[in-house]
C-alpha positions in Angstrom: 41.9 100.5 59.2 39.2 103.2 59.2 40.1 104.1 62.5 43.4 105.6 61.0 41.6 108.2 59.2 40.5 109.7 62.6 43.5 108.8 64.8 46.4 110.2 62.3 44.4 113.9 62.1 43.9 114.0 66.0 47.4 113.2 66.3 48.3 115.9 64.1 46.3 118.1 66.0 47.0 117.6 69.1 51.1 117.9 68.0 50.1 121.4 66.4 48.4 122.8 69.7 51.6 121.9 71.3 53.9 123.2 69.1 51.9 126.4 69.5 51.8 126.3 73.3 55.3 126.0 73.2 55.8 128.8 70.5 54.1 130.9 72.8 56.3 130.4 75.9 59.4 131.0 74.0 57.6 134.7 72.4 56.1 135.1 75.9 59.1 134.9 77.9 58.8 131.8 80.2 62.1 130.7 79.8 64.2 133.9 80.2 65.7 133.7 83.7 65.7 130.2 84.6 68.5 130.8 87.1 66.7 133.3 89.3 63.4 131.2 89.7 65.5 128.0 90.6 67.0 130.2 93.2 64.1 132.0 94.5 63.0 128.9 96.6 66.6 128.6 98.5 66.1 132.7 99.4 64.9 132.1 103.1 62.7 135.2 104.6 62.3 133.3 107.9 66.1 134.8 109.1 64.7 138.1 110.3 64.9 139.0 113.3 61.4 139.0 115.1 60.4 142.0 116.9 58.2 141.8 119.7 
């Protein structure tokens, strides 16, 4: 039962640090254009011609 005492604090803790990571994408702009990066990969710079 004395274990509690530690584990409920770490918990709460640990759910603060992420709550704050995730605070800080949203204010840091990681989510604005989701579209664009999902389509970046498709974008294929291998279709140029190659010039010898």
């Amino acid at each position: 039962m004395s274990v509690l005492l530690y584990l409920i604090p770490i918990a709460l803790f640990l759910g603060l640090v992420g709550l704050g990571g995730f605070i800080w994408a949203l204010k840091s702009g990681q989510y604005e254009d989701l579209d664009g990066e999902a389509l970046r990969i498709l974008d294929d710079d291998d279709d140029k011609p190659l010039t010898d």
